[in-house]
Phi, psi and omega in degrees: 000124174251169187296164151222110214270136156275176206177122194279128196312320190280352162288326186281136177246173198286126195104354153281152178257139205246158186215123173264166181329295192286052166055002161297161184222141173232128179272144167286107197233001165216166170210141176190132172265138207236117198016242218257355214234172165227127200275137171242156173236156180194191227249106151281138201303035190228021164086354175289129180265171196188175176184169204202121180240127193234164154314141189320309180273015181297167180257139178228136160311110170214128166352099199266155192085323180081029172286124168306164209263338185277018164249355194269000000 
């Protein structure tokens, strides 16, 4: 079973793994802040890229430890 950490979206960094509500797992490959908000962009395990932009303090799923999804 793996952990799953919450982590206010200005906490996440590159090389975490992000876990949605439905069990996906997305790596994280860029952060960046954008006026008031933070973009975060990632990896789907089928190579699809995809980004999502939240409030500092939004709350995000991630992985603990940050194992990248072709080790996991």
């Amino acid at each position: 079973m793996e952990v799953i950490e919450l982590r206010q979206t200005r906490e996440v960094r590159v090389g975490d793994v992000l876990v949605s509500a439905a069990d996906r797992a997305y790596e994280v490959t860029r952060v960046t802040r954008v006026g008031r908000g933070i973009r975060v962009q990632y990896l789907s395990p089928e190579g699809r890229a995809g980004r999502f932009t939240a409030a500092p303090e939004a709350i995000s799923r991630v992985r603990a430890g940050g194992v990248p999804i072709a080790a996991a």
